[in-house]
PyMOL Python script that loads the backbone (N, CA, C, O; Angstrom):
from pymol import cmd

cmd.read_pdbstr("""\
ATOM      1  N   UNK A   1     -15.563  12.795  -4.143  1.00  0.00           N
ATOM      2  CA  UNK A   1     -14.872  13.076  -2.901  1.00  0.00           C
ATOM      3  C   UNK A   1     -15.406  12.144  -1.817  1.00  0.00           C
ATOM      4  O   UNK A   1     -16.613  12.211  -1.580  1.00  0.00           O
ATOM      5  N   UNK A   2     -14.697  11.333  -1.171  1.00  0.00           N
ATOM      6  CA  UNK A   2     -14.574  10.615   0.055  1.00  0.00           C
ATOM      7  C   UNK A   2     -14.446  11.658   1.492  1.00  0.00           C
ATOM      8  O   UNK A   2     -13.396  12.105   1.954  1.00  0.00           O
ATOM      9  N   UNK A   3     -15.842  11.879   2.016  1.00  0.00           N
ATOM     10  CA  UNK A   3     -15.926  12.157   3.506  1.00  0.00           C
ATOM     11  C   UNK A   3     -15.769  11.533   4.801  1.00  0.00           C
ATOM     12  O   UNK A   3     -16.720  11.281   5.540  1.00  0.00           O
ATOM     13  N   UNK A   4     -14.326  11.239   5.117  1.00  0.00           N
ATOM     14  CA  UNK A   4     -13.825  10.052   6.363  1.00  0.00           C
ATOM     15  C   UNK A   4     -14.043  11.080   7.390  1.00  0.00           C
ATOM     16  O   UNK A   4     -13.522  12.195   7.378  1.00  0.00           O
ATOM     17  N   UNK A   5     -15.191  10.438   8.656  1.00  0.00           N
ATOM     18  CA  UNK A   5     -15.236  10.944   9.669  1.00  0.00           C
ATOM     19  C   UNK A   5     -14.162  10.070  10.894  1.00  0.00           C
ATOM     20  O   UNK A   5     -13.724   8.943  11.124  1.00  0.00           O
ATOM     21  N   UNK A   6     -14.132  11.156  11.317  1.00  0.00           N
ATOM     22  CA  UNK A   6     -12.643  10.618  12.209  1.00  0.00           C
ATOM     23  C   UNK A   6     -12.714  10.505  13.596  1.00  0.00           C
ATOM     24  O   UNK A   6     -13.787  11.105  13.663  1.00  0.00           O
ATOM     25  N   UNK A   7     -12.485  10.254  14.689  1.00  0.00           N
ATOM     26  CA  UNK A   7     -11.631  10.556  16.153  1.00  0.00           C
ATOM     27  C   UNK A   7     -10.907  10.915  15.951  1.00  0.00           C
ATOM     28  O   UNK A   7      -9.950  10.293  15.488  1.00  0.00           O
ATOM     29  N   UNK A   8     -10.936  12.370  16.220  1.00  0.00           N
ATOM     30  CA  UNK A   8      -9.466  12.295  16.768  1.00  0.00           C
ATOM     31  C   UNK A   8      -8.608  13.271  15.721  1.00  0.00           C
ATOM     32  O   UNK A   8      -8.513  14.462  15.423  1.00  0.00           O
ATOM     33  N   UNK A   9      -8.010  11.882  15.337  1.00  0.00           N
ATOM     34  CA  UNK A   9      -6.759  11.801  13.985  1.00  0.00           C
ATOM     35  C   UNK A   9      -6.960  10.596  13.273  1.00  0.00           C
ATOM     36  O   UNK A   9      -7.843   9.818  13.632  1.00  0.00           O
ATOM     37  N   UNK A  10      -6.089  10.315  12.109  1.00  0.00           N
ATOM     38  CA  UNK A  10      -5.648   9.253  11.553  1.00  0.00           C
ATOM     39  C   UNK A  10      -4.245   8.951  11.042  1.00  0.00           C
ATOM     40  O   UNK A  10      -3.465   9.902  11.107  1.00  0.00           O
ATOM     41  N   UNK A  11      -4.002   8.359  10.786  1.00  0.00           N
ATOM     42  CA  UNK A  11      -2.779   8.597  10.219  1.00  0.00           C
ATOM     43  C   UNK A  11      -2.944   8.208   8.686  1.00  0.00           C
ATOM     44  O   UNK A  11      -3.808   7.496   8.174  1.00  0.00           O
ATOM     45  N   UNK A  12      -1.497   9.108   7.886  1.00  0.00           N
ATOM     46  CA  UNK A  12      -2.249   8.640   6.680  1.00  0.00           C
ATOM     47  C   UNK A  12      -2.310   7.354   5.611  1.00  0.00           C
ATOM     48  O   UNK A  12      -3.103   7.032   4.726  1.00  0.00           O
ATOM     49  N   UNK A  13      -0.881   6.696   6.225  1.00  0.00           N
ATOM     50  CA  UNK A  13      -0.960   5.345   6.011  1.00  0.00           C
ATOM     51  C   UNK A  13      -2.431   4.339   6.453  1.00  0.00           C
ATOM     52  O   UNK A  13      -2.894   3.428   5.767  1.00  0.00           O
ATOM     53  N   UNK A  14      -2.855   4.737   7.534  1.00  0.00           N
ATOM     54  CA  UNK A  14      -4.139   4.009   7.768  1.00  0.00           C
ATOM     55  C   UNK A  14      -5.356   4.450   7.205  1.00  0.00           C
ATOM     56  O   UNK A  14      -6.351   3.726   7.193  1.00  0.00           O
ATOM     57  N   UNK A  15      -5.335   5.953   6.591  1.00  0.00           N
ATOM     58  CA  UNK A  15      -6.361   6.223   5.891  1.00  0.00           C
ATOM     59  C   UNK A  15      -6.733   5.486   4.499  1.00  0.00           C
ATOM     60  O   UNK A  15      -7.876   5.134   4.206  1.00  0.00           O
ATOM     61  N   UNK A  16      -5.605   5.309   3.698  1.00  0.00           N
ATOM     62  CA  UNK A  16      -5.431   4.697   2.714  1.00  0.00           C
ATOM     63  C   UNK A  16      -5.829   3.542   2.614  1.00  0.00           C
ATOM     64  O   UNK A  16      -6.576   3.140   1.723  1.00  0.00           O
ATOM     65  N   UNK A  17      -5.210   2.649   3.843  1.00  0.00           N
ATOM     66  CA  UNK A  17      -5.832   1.364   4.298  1.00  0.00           C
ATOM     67  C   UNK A  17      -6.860   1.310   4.267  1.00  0.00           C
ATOM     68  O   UNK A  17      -7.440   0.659   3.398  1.00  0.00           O
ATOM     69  N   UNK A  18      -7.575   2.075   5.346  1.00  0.00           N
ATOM     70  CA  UNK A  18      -8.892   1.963   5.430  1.00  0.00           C
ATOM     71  C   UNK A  18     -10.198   2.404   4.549  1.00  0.00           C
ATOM     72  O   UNK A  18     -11.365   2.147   4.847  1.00  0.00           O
ATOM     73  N   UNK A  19      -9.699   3.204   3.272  1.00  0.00           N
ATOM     74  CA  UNK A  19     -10.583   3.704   2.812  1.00  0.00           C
ATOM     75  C   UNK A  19     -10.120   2.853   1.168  1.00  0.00           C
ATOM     76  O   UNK A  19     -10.152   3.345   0.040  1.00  0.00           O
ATOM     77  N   UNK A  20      -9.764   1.622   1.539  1.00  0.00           N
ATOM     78  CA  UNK A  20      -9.489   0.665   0.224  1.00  0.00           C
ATOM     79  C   UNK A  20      -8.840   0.975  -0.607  1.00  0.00           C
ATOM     80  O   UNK A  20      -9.321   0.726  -1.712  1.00  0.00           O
ATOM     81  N   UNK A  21      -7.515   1.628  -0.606  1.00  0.00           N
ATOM     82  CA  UNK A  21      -7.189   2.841  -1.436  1.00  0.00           C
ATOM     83  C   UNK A  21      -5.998   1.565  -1.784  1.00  0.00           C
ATOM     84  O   UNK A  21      -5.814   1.108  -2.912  1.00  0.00           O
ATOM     85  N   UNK A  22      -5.487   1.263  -0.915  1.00  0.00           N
ATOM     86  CA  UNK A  22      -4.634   0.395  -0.704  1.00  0.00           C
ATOM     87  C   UNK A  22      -4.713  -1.123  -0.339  1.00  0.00           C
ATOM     88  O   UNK A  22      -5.471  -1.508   0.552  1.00  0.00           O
ATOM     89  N   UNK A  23      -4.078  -1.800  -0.900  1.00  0.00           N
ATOM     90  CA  UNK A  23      -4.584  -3.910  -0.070  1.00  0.00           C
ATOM     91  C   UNK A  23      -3.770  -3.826   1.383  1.00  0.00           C
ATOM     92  O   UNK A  23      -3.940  -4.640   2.291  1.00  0.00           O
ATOM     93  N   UNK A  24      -2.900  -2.749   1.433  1.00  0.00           N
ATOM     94  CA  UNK A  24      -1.971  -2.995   3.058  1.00  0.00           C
ATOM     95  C   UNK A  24      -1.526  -1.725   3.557  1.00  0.00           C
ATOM     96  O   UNK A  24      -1.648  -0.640   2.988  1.00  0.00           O
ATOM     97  N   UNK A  25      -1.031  -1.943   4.607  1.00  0.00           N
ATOM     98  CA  UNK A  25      -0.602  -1.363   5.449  1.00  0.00           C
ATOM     99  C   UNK A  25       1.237  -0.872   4.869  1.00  0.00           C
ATOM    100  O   UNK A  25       1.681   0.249   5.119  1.00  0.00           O
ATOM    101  N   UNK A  26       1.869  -1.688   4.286  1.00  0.00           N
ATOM    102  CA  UNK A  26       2.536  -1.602   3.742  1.00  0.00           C
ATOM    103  C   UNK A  26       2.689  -1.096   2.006  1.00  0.00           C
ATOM    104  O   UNK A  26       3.593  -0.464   1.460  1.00  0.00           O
ATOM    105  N   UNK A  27       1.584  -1.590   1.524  1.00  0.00           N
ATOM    106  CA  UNK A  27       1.420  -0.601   0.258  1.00  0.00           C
ATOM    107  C   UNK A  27       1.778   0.720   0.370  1.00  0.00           C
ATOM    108  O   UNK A  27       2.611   1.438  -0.183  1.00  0.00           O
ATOM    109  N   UNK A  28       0.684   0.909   1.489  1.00  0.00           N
ATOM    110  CA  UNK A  28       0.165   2.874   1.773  1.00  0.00           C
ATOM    111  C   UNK A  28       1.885   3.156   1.974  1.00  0.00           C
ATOM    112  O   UNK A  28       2.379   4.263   1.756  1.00  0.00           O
ATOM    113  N   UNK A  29       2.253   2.608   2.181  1.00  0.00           N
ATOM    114  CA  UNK A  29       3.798   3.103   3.327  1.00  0.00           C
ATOM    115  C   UNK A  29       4.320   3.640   1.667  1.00  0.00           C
ATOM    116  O   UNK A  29       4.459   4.778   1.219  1.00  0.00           O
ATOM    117  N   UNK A  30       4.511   2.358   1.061  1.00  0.00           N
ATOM    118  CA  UNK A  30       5.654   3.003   0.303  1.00  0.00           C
ATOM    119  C   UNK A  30       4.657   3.613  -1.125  1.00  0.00           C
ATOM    120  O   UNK A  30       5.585   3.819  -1.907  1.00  0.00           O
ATOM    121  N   UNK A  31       3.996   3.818  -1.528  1.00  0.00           N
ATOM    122  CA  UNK A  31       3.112   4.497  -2.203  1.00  0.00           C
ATOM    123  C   UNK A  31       2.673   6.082  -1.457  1.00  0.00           C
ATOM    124  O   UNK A  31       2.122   6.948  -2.137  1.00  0.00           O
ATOM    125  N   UNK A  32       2.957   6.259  -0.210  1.00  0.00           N
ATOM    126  CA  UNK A  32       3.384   7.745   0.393  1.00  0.00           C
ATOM    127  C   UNK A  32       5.002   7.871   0.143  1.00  0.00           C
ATOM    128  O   UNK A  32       5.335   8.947  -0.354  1.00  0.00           O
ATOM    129  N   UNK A  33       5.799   7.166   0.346  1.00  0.00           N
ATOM    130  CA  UNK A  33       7.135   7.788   0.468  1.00  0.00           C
ATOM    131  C   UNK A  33       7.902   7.610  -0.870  1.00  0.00           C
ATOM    132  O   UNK A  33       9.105   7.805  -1.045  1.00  0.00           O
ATOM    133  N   UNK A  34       6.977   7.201  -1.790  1.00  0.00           N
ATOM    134  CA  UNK A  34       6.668   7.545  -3.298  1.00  0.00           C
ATOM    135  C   UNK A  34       6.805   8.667  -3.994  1.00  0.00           C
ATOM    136  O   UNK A  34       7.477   8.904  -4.998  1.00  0.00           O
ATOM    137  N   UNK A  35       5.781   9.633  -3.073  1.00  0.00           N
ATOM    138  CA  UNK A  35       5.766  10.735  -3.518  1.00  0.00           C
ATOM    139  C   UNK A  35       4.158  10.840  -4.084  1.00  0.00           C
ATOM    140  O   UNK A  35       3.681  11.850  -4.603  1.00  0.00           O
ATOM    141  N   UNK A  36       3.639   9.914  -3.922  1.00  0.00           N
ATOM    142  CA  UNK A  36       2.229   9.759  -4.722  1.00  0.00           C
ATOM    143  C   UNK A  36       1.104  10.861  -4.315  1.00  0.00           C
ATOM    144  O   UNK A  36       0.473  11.666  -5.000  1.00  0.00           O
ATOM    145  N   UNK A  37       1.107  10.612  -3.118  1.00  0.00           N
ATOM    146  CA  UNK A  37      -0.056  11.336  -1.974  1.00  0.00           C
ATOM    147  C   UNK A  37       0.142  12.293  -1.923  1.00  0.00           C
ATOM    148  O   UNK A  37       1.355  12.491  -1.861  1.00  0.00           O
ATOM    149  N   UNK A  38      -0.849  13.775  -1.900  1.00  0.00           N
ATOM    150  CA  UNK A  38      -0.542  14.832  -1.915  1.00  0.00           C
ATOM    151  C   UNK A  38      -1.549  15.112  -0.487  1.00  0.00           C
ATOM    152  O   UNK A  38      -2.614  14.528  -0.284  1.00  0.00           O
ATOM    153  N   UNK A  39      -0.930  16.144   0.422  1.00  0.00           N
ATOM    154  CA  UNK A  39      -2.091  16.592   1.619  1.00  0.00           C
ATOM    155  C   UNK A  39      -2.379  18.397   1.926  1.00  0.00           C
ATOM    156  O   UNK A  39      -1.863  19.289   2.599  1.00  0.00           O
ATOM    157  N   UNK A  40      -3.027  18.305   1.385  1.00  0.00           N
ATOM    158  CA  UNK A  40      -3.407  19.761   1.420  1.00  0.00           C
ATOM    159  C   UNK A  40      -2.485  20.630   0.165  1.00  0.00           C
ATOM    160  O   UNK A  40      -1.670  21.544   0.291  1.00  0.00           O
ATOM    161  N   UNK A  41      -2.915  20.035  -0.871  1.00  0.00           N
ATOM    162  CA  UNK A  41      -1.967  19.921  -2.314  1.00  0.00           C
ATOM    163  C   UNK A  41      -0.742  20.160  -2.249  1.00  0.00           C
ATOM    164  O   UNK A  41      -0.166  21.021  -2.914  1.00  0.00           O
ATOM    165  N   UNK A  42      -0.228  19.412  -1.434  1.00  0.00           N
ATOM    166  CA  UNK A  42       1.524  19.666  -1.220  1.00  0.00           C
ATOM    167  C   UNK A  42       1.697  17.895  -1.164  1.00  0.00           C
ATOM    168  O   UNK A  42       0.921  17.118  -0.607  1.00  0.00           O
ATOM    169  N   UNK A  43       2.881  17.571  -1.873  1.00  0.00           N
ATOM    170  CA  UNK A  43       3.615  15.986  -1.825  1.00  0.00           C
ATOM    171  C   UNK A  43       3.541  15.788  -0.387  1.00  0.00           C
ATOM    172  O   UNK A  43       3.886  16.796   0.229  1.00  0.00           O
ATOM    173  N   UNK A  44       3.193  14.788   0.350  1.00  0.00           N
ATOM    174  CA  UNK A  44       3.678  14.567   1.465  1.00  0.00           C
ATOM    175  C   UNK A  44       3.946  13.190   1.768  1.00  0.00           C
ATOM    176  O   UNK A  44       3.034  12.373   1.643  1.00  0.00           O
ATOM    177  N   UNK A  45       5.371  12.746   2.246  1.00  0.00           N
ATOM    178  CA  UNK A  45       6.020  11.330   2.327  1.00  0.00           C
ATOM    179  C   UNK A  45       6.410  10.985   3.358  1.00  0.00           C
ATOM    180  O   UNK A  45       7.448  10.331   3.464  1.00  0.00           O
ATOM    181  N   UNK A  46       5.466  11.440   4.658  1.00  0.00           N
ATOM    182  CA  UNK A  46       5.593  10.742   6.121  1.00  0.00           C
ATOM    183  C   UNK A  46       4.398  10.029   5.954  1.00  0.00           C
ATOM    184  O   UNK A  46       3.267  10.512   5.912  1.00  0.00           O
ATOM    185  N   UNK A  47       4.831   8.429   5.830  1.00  0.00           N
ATOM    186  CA  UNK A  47       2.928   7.482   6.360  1.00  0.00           C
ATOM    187  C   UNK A  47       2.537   7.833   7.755  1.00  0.00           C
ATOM    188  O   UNK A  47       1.461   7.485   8.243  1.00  0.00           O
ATOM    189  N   UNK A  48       3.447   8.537   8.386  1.00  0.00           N
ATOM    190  CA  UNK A  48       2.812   8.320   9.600  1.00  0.00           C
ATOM    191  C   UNK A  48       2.351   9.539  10.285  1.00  0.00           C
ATOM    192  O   UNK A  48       2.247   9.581  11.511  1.00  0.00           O
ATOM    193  N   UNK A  49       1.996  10.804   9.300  1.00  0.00           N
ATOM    194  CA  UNK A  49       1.618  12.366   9.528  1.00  0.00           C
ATOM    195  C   UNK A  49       0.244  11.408   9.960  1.00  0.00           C
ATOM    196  O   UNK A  49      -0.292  10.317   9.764  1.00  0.00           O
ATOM    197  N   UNK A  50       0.093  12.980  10.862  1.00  0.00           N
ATOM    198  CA  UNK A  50      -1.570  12.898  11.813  1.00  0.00           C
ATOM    199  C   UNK A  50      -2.310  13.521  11.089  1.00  0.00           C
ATOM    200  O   UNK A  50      -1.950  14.678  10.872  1.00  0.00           O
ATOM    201  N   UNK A  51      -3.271  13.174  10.599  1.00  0.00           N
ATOM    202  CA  UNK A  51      -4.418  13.925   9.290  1.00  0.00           C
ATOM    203  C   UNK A  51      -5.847  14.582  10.977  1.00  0.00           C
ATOM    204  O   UNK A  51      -6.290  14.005  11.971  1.00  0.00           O
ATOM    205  N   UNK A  52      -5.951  15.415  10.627  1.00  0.00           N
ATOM    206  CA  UNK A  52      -6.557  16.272  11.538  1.00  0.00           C
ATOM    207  C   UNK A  52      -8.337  17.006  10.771  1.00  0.00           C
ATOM    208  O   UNK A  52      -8.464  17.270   9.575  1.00  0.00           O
ATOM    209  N   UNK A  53      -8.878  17.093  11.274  1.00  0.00           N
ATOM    210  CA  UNK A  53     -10.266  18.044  11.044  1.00  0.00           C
ATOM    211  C   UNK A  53     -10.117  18.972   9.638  1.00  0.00           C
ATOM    212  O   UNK A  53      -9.209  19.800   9.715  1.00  0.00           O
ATOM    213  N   UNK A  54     -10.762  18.962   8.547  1.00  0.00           N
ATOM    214  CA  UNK A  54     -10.530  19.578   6.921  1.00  0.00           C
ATOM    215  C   UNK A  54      -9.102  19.437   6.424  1.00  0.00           C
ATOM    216  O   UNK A  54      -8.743  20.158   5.494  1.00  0.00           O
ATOM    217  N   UNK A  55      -8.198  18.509   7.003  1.00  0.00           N
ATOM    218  CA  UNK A  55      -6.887  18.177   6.289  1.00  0.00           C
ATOM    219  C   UNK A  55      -7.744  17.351   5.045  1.00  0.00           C
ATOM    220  O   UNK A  55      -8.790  16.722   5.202  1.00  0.00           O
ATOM    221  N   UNK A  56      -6.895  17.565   3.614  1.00  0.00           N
ATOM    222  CA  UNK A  56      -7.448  16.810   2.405  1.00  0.00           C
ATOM    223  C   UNK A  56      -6.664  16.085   1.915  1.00  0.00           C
ATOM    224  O   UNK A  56      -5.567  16.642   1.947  1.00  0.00           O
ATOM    225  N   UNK A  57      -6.598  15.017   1.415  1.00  0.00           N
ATOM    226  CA  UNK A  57      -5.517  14.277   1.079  1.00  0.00           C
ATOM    227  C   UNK A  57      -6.369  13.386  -0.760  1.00  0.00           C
ATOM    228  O   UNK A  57      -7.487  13.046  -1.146  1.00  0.00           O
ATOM    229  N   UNK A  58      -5.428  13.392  -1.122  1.00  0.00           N
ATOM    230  CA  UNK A  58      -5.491  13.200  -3.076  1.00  0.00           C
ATOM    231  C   UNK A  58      -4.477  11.839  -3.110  1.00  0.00           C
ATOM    232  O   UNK A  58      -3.251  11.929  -3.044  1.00  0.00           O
ATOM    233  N   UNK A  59      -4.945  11.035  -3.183  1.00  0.00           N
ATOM    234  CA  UNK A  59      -3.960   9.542  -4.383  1.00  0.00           C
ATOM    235  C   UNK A  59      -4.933   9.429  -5.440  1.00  0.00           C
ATOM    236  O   UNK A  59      -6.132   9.392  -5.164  1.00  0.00           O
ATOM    237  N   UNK A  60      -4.570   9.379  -6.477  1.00  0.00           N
ATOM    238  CA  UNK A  60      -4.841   8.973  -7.676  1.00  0.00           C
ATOM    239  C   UNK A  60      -6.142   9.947  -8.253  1.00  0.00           C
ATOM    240  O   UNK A  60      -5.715  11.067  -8.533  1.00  0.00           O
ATOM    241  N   UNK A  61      -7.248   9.840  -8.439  1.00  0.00           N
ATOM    242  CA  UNK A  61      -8.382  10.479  -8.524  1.00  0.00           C
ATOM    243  C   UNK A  61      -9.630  10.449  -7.357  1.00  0.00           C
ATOM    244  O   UNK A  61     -10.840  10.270  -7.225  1.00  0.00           O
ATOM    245  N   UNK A  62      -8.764  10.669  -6.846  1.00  0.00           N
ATOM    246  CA  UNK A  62      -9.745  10.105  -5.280  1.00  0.00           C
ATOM    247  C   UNK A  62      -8.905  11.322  -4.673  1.00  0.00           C
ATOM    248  O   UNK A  62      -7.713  11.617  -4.758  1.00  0.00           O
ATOM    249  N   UNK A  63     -10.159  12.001  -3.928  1.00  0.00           N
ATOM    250  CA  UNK A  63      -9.667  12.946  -3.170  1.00  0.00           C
ATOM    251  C   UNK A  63     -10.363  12.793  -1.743  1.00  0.00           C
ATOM    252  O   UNK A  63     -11.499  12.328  -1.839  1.00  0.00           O
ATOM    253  N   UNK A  64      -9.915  13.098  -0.329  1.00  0.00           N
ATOM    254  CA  UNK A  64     -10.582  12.657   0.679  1.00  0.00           C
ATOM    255  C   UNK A  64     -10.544  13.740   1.350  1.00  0.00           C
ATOM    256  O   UNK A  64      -9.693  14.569   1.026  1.00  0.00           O
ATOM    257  N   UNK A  65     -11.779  14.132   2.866  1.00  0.00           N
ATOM    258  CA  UNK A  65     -11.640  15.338   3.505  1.00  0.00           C
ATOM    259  C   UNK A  65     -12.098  14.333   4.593  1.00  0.00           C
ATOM    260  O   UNK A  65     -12.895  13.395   4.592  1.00  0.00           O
ATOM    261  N   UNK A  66     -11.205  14.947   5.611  1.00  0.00           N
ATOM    262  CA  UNK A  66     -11.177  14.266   7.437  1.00  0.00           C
ATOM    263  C   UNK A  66     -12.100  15.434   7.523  1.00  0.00           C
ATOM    264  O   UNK A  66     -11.989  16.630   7.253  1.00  0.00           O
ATOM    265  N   UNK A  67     -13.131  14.610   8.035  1.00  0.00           N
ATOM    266  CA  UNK A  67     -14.088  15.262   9.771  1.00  0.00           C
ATOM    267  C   UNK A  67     -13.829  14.421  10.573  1.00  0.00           C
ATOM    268  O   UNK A  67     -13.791  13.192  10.510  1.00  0.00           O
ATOM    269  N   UNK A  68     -13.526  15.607  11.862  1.00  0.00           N
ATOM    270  CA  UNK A  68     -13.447  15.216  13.049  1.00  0.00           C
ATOM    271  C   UNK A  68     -14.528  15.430  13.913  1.00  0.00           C
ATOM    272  O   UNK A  68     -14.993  16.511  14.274  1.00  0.00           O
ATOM    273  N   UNK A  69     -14.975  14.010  14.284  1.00  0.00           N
ATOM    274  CA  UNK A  69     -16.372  14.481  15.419  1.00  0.00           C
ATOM    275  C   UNK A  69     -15.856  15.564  16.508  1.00  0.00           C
ATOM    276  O   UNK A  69     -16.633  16.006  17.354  1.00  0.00           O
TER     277      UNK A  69
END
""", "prot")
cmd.dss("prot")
cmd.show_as("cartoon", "prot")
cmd.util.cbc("prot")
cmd.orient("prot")
């Protein structure tokens, strides 16, 4: 499990990004509206949902939990 501490929010296209999950910004996009990404074990296919404080998000065998300072 991947512990991303956050501001704030993220979004989840940029989480992906940022946590190497993905080579782009555009990967994450359509690899969410895929159907791939699950957030809080439900499909979810907006890249651009606000991931918030113990939101969890799952691609592949990688599972991640947002803290928010």
């Amino acid at each position: 499990m991947i512990n991303f501490k956050a501001d704030g929010f993220i979004k989840l296209k940029d989480l992906l990004k940022v946590c190497n999950l993905t080579s782009s910004g555009g990967e994450a996009k359509n690899i969410i509206k895929n159907g791939e990404v699950k957030l809080n074990s439900k499909i979810c296919i907006s890249p651009g949902k606000k991931l918030y404080n113990n939101d969890i998000v799952e691609y592949g065998e990688e599972i991640i939990k947002i803290n928010v300072d």
